[in-house]
PLY file of the C-alpha trace (Angstrom):
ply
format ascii 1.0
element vertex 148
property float x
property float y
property float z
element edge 147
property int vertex1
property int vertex2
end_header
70.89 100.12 6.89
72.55 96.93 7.95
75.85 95.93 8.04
78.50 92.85 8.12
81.96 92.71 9.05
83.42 89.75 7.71
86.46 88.56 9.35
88.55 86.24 7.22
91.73 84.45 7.85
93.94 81.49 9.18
94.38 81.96 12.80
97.43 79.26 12.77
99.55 81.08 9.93
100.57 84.63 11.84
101.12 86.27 8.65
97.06 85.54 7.55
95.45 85.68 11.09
95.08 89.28 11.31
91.26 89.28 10.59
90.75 86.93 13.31
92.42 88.78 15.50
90.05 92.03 14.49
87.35 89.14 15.09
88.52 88.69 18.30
88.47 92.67 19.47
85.02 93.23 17.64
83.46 90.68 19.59
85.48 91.52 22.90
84.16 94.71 22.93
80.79 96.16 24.57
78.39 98.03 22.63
78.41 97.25 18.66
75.35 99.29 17.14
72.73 96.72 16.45
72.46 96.81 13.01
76.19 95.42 12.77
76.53 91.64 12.63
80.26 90.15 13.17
80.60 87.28 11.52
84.01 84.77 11.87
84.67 84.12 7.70
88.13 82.10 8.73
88.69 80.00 5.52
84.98 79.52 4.34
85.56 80.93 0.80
82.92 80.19 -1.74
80.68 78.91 1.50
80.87 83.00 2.14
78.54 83.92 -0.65
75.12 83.21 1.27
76.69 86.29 3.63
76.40 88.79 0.60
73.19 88.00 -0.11
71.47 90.15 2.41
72.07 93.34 0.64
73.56 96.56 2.95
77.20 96.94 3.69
79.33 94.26 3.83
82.91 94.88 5.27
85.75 92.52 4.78
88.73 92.02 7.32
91.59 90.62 6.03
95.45 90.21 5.97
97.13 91.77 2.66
100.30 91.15 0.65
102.15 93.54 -1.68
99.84 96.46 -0.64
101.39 98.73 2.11
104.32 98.28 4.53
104.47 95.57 6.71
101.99 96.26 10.13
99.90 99.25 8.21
96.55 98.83 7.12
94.60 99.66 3.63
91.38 99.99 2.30
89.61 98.92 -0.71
86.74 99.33 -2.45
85.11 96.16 -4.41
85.89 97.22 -7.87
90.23 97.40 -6.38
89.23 93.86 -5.25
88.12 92.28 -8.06
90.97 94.42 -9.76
93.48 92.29 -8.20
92.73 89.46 -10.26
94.75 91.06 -13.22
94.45 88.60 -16.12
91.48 87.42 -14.42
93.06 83.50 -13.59
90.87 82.18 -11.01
92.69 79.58 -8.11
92.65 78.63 -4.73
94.76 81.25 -4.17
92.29 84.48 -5.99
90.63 84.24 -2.80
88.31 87.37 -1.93
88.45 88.62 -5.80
87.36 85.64 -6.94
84.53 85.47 -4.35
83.57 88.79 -5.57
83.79 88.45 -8.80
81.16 85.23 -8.92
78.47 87.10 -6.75
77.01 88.72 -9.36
76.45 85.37 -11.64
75.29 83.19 -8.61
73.52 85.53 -6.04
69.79 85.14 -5.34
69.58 87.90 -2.96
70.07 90.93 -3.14
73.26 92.72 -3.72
75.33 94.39 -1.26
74.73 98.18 -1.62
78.78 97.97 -0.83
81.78 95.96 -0.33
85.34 97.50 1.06
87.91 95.56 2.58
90.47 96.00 5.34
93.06 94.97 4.73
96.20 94.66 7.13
99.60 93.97 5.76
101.71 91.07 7.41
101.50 90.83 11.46
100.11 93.67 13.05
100.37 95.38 16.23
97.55 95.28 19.02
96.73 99.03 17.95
96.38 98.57 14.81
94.16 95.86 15.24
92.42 98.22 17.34
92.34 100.78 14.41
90.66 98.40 11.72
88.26 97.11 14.10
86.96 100.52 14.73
87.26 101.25 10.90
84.88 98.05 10.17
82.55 99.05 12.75
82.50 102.83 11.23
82.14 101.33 7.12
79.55 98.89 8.56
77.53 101.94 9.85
77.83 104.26 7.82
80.00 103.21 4.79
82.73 104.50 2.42
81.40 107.50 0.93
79.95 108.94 4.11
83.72 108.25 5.73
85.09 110.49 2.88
0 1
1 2
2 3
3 4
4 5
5 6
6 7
7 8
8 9
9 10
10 11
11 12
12 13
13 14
14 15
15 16
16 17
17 18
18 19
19 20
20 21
21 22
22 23
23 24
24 25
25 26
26 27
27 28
28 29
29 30
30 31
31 32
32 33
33 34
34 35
35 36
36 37
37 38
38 39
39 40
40 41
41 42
42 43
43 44
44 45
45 46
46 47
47 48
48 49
49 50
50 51
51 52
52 53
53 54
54 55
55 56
56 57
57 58
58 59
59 60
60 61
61 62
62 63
63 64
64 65
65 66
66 67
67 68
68 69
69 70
70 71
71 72
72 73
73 74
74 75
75 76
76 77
77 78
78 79
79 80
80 81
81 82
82 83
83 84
84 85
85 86
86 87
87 88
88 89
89 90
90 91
91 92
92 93
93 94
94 95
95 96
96 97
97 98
98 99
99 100
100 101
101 102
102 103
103 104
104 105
105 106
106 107
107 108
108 109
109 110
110 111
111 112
112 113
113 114
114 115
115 116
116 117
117 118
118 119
119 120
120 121
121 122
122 123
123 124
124 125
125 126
126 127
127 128
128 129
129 130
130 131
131 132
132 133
133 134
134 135
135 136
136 137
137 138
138 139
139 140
140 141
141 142
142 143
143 144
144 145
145 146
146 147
């Protein structure tokens, strides 16, 4: 099954460039398995839906607020996502949630079989940059419930 890893971010804010950095370290490094495709999201948005529209796995790499301590990393599944919503309000600021939570409505593809995010919390250190980029690769190959 195919996989994305979907690194999104602002590499001029430190505090929201952590999935470029990931992006960075992904596509430094030799060997990816070849069904993985490592794609640079930065601030595309809505312009990221086409992406989800090739069913498989679809990984998101991200920097977090209000989830963990500052430098650690979590992971979510797309239903925590879309859960962050709330009230449901939808602005600029929603971001991946909203994304998410339009695919359904406006995809002409196929679904992703599943969606997780990593998500990294403030500025992180080189290892654990290093940790979610292996992560990715790992949920891009073989997914959540297979990690678990």
């Amino acid at each position: 099954m195919k996989g994305a890893i979907i690194c999104i971010g602002n590499r001029l804010v430190a505090e929201d460039a952590a999935g470029m950095a990931v992006f960075d370290q992904l596509r430094a490094r030799d060997g990816l398995p070849a069904e993985v495709t490592v794609i640079e999201g930065g601030l595309a948005g809505l312009n990221l839906l086409p992406l989800l529209e090739q069913g498989g796995r679809v990984v998101f790499v991200d920097a977090v607020q209000g989830f963990t301590r500052p430098g650690e990393m979590v992971l979510l599944d797309r239903q925590q996502i879309v859960n962050t919503l709330g009230g449901g309000y939808f602005d600029h600021g929603s971001g991946l949630a909203y994304v998410l939570s339009v695919l359904p409505q406006v995809c002409d593809g196929d679904l992703p079989e599943e969606i997780v995010l990593v998500g990294l919390e403030g500025e992180c250190t080189l290892p654990t940059i290093k940790r979610a980029a292996e992560l990715s690769i790992t949920l891009a190959t073989h997914g959540l419930k297979e990690r678990t």
